[in-house]
N, C-alpha and C positions, 0 to 999 in steps of 0.2 A: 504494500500500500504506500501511497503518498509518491511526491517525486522522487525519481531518483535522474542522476545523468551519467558522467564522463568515467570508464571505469579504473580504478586507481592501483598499481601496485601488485597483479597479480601475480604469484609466484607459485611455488612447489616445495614443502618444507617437511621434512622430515613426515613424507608418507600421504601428504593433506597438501590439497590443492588450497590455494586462500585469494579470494578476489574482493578485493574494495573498493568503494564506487562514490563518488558525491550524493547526497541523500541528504533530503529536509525530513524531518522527525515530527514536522507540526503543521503538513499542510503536503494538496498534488500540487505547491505553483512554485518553483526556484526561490529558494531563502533559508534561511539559518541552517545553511551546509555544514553537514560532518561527513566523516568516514566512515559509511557503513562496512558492514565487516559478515562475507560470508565463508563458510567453510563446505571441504565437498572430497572426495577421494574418487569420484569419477568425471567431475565438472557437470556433468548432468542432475543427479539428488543434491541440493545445496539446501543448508542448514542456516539459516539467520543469528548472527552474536548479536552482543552488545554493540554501539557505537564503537570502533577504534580509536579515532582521534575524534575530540571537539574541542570549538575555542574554549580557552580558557588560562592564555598566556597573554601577557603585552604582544609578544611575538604573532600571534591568529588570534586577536582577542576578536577580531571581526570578521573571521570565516578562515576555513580549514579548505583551503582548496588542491588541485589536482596535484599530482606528482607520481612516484615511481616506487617499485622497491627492488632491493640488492642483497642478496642470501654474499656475504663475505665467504673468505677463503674457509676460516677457521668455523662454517655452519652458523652465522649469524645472522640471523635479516637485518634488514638496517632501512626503516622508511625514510623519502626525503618524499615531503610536500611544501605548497606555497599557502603562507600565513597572512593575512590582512591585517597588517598593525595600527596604532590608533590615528594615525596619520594615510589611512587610505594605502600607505604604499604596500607592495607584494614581495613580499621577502620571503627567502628558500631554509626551510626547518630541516630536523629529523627527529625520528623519535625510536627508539629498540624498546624489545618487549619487555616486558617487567622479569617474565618469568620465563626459562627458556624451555624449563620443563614441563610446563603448559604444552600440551600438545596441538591445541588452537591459538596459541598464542592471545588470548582474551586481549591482555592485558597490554596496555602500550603504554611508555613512560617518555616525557621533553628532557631532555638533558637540561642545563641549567646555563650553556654553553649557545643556546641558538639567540639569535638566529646563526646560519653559518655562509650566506653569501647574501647580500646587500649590494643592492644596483648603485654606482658609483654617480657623480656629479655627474656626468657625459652620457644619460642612460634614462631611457624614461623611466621611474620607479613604481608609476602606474600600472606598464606594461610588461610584466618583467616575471615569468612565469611554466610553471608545469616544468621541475626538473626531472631527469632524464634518470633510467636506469645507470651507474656506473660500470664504467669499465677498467680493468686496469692493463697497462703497455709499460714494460719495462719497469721501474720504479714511481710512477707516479699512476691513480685512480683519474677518470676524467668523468664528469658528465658534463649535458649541455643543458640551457637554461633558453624558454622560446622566448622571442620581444620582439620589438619593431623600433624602427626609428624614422617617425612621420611615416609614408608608405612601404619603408621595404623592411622586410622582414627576415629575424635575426635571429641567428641557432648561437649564442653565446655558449662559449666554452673554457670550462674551469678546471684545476690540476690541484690534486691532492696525494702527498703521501703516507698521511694518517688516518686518514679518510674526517677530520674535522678540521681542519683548517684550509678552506679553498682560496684559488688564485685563479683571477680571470686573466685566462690566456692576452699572449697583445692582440691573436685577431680573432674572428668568431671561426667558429667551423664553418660558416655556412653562409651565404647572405644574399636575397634575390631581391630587385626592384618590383616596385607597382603592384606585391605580391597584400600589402598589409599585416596587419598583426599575425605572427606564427604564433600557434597554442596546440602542445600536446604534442612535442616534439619525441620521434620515437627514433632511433639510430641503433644497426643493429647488424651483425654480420652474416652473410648467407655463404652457403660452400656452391662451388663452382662445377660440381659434380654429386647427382643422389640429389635425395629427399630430405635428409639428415638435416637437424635445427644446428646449430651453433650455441655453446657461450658469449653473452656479450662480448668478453673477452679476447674471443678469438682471430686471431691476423696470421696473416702468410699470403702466398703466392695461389694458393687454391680457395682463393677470399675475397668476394666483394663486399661493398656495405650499400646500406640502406637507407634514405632519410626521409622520414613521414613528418609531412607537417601539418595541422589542420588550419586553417584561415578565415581567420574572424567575421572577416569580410563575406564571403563568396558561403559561407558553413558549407563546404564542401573540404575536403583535406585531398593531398595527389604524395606521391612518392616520386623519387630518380633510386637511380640504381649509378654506383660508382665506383672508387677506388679512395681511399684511405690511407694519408700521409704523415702517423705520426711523429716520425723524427723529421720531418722537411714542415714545420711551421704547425704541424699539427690539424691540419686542412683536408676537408674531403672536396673530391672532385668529380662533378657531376661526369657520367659515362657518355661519352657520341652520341647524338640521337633521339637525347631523354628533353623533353621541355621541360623546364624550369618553371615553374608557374602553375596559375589559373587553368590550362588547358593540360596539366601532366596525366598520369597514370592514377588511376583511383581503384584502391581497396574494390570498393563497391559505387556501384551509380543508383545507387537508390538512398534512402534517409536512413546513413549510418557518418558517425561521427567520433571525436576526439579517442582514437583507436589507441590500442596497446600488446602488444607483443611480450612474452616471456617464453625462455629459456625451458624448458621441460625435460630434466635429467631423466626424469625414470624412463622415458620412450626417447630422448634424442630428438627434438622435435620445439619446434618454433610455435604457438600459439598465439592467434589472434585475436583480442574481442573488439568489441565497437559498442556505441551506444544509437540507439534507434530512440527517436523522439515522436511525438505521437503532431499530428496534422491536427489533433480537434481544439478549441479553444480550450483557454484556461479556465473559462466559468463551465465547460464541459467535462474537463478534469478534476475538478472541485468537487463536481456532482458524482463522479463517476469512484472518486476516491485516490487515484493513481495517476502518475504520467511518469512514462518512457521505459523501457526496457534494455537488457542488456541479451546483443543479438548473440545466434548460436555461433559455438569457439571455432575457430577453424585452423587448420594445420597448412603452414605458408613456407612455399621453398622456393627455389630459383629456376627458373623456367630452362629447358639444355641451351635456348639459343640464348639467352644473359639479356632479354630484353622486354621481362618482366618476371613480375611473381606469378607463383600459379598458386590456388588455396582450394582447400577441400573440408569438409564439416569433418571434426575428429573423428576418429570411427566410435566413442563411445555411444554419440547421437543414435548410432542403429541400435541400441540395444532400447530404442523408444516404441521402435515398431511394432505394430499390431498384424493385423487382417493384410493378408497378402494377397492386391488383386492383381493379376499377370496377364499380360498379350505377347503374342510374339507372333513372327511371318507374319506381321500386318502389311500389305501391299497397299501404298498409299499413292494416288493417282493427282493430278492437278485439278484444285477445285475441291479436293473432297474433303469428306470431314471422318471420320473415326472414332466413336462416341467410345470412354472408360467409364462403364457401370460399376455399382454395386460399391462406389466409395461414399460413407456415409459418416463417416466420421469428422469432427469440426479440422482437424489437419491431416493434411496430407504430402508423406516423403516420398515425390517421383524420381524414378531413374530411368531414362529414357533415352535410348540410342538409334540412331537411322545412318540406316546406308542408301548412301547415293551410288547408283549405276556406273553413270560418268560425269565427267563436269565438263562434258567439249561446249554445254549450251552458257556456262556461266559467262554473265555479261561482265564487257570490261571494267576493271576499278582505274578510276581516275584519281591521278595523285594528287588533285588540291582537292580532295577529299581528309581534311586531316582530322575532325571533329566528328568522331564512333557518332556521339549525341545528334549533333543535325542531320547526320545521312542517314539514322533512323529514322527521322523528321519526314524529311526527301521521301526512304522507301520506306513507309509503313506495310504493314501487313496485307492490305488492301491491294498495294501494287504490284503485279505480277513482272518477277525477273527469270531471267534464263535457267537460275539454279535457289527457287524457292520464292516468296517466302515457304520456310516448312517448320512445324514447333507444335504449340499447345496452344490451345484457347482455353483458358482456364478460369473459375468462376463465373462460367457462358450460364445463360439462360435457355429456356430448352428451344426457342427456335432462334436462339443466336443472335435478339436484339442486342444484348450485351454480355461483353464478353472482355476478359485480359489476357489479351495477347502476348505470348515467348516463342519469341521466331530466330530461325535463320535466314542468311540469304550469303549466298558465294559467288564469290569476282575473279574473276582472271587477273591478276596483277601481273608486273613486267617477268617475275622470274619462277613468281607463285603464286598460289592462289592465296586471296583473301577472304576471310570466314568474318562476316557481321552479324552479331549477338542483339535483338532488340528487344525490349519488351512495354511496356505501360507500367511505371511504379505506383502508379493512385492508388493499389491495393496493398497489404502487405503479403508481399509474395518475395524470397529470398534464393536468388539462384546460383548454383557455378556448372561449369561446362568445360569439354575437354574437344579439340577436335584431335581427329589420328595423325600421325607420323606422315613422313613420305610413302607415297605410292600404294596410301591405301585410304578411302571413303568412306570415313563413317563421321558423327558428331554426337556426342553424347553430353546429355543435361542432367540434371539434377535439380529438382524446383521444392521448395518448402511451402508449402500453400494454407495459409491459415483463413477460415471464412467467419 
């Protein structure tokens, strides 16, 4: 019940998965944020604690806001969040558990010691926010810290070798024009081969990195994919190809936001969550008791060609499933439709695969096509192209006045073919997709369908 948003700190700790999320305690509408605090051993059954953090320091006397957590070498967690002190400004805390022996770690304690990084004269203090999981290279820990200054937006970056005394590097990690306020800065290393997650930690030659930012402005967030120079200035460097900006690569293109990644020793594996915000008003919220949810985890690696992520729902998600309705050998012709009977339940986990014959009819893809969003625009569902539309009509009515369309549709590009994913977000409907390898035709979806 009540609101919740941005989710904070997730990690993996002696056996127990632990996720915390911004949450108001007295109301569905944003305000008097603390740390909720849930626990789980499969990330699917979660248990509700106590609050984690709430204000109640000079430091966050005025709100407990977003940040990260970091499991230390020697089996420590260690939270860093952003605190509102009494001067409006947002300065970067921590806080370790009280008890280590607590197996949920209930308990969370302020050192006496924070805040421990404070935006300098040259810095907005307003904007200066959502610290970053740690990592450490060589002798020193680093996180980054998201801001802006006027329009362009700034991955600040800090060095620590005790892990309580930070130092703002002389440049930032990171810094794009025209982009506005970065929040929820996520930086993170991917292997270059396999499925396998990473330790934050982790650098070498078989190692890219990561940098997720969400943007105040646009409430859309996009990633690059790079390279990572910590002895030469300490600087990441966007990879060929990747835009920078308002139009980059996104998690998801439907209403998910201020996302967060963690490290998952027990399976090796990299986990995503996000926060999904609800479309209805606030006096609807009110009425209703709750707003916003935290979407299902997904497992994120690096795609073979290094120019993007690929993500998939954990696999513990299938141990949700019910009533198993199955087709197969359906021959689907242009024009037709293919009714799935007999799903009667309020969700439903599709898995769904097509093969195309050939693709000599796919129409050409034109290269000032760079924006997935508007060419879905261009070809909707409705438009008939050489190679589809072909998908789901799903939450149809039964003579198809209305319906949410997940489609494909395939281009001829100059060396290969290009596969376009569309759908209608107006619903809440949550997808991923895979197409095949070389020299073979299939495309396979996966759709979450809640009515």
């Amino acid at each position: 019940m009540n609101w919740i948003n941005d989710p904070n700190g997730p990690m993996y700790y002696n056996g127990i998965y632990h996720l915390f999320y911004q949450y108001n305690p007295k109301g569905a509408v944003w305000g008097n944020i603390v740390w909720a605090h849930s626990e789980s051993k499969d990330m699917v059954n979660w248990e509700a604690l106590e609050p984690a953090i709430y204000p109640s320091e000079s430091f966050d006397i005025n709100g407990c806001w977003s940040g990260s957590a970091t499991v230390l070498p020697e089996n420590k967690p260690v939270i860093f969040y952003t605190g509102i002190d009494p001067n409006q400004y947002q300065v970067q805390n921590y806080a370790v558990p009280e008890n280590l022996s607590d197996p949920y770690l209930r308990k969370w304690v302020k050192p006496a010691d924070n805040p421990i990084v404070v935006a300098d004269e040259t810095m907005n203090k307003t904007a200066f926010r959502d610290p970053t999981t740690a990592w450490k290279i060589g002798g020193h820990w680093r996180m980054v810290v998201a801001s802006r200054r006027k329009q362009r937006g700034i991955a600040y970056l800090y060095r620590s070798r005790g892990f309580r005394k930070w130092v703002k590097a002389k440049h930032p990690l990171h810094s794009v024009p025209n982009t506005g306020m970065f929040e929820c800065a996520d930086f993170f290393p991917v292997s270059l081969s396999g499925d396998t997650g990473l330790d934050n930690s982790a650098f070498g030659p078989n190692v890219k990195h990561v940098l997720k930012v969400s943007l105040d402005l646009t409430r859309y967030e996009y990633y690059t994919i790079g390279s990572y120079f910590p002895e030469a200035r300490d600087k990441y460097v966007v990879g060929k190809g990747f835009v920078d900006g308002w139009n980059g690569l996104r998690f998801d293109y439907g209403n998910f936001y201020a996302s967060k990644t963690f490290f998952d020793p027990s399976k090796n594996r990299r986990i995503l969550w996000g926060w999904t915000n609800e479309s209805d008003t606030a006096q609807d919220d009110v009425q209703k008791g709750w707003a916003g949810l935290q979407a299902i985890p997904r497992k994120v690696w690096l795609d073979p060609s290094g120019k993007q992520l690929l993500q998939w729902p954990i696999e513990e998600i299938e141990t949700l499933r019910g009533q198993n309705v199955q087709l197969s050998n359906q021959e689907l012709k242009s024009g037709e439709h293919i009714e799935v009977k007999a799903i009667t339940a309020a969700q439903a986990d599709v898995d769904i695969t097509f093969s195309i014959p050939n693709l000599d009819k796919a129409e050409p893809f034109d290269p000032s096509w760079t924006n997935a969003q508007d060419l879905c625009g261009l070809k909707g569902s409705t438009v008939q192209g050489g190679v589809g539309p072909f998908g789901l009509l799903t939450l149809a009515s039964e003579k198809l006045e209305e319906y949410t369309p997940v489609f494909f549709r395939v281009f001829t590009g100059l060396y290969k073919h290009v596969v376009l994913l569309c759908s209608d977000s107006g619903r809440l409907i949550t997808r991923w997709w895979r197409v095949s390898g070389p020299g073979e035709k299939h495309a396979s979806l996966r759709e979450y369908i809640h009515w």
